[in-house]
N, C-alpha and C positions, 0 to 999 in steps of 0.2 A: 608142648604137652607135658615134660618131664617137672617143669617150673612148676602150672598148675596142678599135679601130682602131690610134689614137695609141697604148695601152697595147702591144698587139702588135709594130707596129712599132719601139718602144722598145725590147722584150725580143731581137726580132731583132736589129736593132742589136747590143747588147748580146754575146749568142753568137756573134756574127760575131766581134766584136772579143773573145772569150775563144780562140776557135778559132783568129784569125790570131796571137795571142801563143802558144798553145801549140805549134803548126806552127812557129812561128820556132826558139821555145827546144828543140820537139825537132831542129831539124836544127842548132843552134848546138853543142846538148850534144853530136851528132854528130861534128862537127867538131872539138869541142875532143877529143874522145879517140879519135881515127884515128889522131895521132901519126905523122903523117908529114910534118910538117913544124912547124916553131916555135910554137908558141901564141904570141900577142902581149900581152900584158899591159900595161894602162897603171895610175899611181899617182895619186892624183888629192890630195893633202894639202890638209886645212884644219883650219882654228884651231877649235882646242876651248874654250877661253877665254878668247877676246877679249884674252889680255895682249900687249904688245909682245916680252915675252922670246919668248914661242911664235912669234909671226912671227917674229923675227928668224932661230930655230932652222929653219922650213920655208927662207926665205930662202936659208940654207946649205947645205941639201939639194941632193945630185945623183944621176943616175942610177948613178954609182959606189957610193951607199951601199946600193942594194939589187943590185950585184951579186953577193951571196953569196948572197942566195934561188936567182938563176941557176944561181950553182954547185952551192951542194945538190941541185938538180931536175938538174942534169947527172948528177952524182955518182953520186946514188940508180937513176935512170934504166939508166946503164951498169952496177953490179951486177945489174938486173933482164934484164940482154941488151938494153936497147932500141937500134935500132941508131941512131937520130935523137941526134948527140952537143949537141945546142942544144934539150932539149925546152922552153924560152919565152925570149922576148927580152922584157924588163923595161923600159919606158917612162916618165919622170917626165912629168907632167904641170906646167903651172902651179900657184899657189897656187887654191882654190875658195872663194868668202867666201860661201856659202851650206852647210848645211846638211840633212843628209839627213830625210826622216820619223822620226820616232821610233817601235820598234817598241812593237805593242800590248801592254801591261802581262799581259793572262790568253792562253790557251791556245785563244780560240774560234778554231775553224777558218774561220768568214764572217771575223772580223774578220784572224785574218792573213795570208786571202787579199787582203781590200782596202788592210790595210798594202803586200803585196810589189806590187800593180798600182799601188799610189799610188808607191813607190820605183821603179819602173819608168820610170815616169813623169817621177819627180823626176830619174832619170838622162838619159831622153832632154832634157829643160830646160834642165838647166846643163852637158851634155858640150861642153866647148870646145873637145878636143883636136883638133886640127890634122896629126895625123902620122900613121901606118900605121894603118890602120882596126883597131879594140882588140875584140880578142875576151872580153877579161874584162879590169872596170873595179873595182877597188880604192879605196875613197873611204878616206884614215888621217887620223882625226881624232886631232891633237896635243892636249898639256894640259900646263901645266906642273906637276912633281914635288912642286914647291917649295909647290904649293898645294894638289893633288891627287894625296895616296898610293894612292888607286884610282881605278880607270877601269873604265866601265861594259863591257858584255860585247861583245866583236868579235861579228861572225855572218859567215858566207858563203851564197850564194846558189844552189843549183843551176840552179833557174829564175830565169832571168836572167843568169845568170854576173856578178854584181855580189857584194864583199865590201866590209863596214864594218868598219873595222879603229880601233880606240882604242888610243893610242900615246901614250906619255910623250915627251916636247923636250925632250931630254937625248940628249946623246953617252954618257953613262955606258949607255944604256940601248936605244942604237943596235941591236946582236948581239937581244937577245932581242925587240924591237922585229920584227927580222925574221922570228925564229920564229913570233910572230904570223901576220904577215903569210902566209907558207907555209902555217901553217895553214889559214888563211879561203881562200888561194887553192885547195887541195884540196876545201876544203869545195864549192867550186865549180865540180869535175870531178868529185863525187859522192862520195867520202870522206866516211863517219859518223866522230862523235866515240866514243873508243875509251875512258873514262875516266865514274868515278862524278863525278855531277856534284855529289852532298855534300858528296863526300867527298875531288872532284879524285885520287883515287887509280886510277890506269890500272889495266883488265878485263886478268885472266890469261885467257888468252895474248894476246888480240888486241891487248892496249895496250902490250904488251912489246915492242919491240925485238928484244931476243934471248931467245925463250922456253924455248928448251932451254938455258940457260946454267945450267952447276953448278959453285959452287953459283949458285940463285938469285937471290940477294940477293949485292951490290946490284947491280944492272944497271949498266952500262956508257953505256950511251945513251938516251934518251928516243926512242921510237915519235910522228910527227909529231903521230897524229890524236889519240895518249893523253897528250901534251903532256907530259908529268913523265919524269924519271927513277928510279925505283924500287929506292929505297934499302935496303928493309925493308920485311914484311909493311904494315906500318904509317904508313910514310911516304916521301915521292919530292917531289923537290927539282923547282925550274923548271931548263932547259936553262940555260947560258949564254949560249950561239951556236948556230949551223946545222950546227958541227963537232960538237957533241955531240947528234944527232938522226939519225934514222933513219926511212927509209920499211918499216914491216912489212910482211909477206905478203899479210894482208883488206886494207889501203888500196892496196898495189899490182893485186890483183883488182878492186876498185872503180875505178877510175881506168883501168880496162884496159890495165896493163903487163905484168900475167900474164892468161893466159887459163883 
């Protein structure tokens, strides 16, 4: 009787503590899209592999290089009517010499529940930041180029408002670096991904930028959530910059710019 006692009490526990995460993350999500006043974003960068060139490149990081995410989100914002001309103010944090969970390799919903509460977690842990309290925390794990032609998959978070972003330490590589970034941080004001994940080729119309454009091909800009620009039934390019991207129609509804 005493086991099944301690067993119960455990599971309460337990629900309590699913219930007080979910109560937070729905009034956060709240918050982050009332849009009346700046979302705060902080950038948290660490070393993807351990070389010295990659520290040296975070080292030289400042809050200047992501302010074209700023601008884009300005940009996009004011063609949508929003009347808020700052919708985030963009935070560097320090360097972070830890590293986030790795997410679970298959698709079980137990287990990627207990990935995102162990991330959860891992964020309350090592948040150092010191300065405006961070509504949505951005972890960009560098790699250097020179050793690493690809880099595992960014994600954003909705619950939570947490983004893992995998980034090259390279200046050459800065501009689409940010595009990243934008991404994941949408991902984390409730924006789905707009594009075939085979195939990386962006869903007509919703991945399109400009869907009525005639002709069709090639598009002009890249749709944020559909990441590519659409050159051809068949093929679409990565962005350069933030100047060649565009917030479409369904990720402005998702994100509540339109109603």
């Amino acid at each position: 009787m005493a086991g099944n006692g301690f067993r119960q009490i455990r599971l309460l526990i337990l629900l309590a503590l699913l219930l007080f995460v979910a109560v937070g993350s729905w009034v956060s999500r709240f918050q982050t899209r009332d849009w009346d006043r700046p979302l705060r974003v902080v950038l948290y960068p660490i070393n993807g592999d351990g070389r010295s060139t990659t520290s040296t490149y975070i080292q030289s990081l400042d809050e200047e290089d992501f302010q074209p995410v700023e601008a884009f989100l300005a940009r996009e914002a004011e063609r949508y009517g929003l009347v808020l001309n700052r919708p985030a103010e963009i935070y560097l944090a320090g360097e972070l010499h830890d590293h986030p969970p790795e997410p679970p390799r298959d698709g079980n919903i137990l287990t990627v529940m207990a990935w995102s509460l162990k991330l959860r977690f891992w964020v309350w842990r090592v948040d150092h930041w010191d300065g405006p309290d961070a509504q949505i925390r951005i972890f960009v794990i560098y790699h250097d180029p020179r050793v690493r032609q690809r880099v595992p998959h960014s994600l954003g978070l909705e619950k939570g408002l947490i983004g893992v972003v995998h980034a090259f330490a390279s200046p050459a590589q800065r501009d689409q670096n940010q595009v990243i970034v934008a991404h994941e941080l949408l991902h984390t004001l409730g924006a789905t991904d707009k594009y075939d994940p085979a195939s990386n080729l962006p869903y007509y119309p919703i991945g399109f930028a400009e869907p009525g454009r005639q002709p069709r091909f090639p598009q002009r800009y890249a749709e944020i959530m559909g990441g590519r620009v659409p050159v051809s039934p068949r093929q679409a390019e990565i962005p350069e910059s933030l100047e060649q991207v565009q917030v479409g129609e369904v990720t402005a509804l998702e994100i509540q710019w339109l109603q």
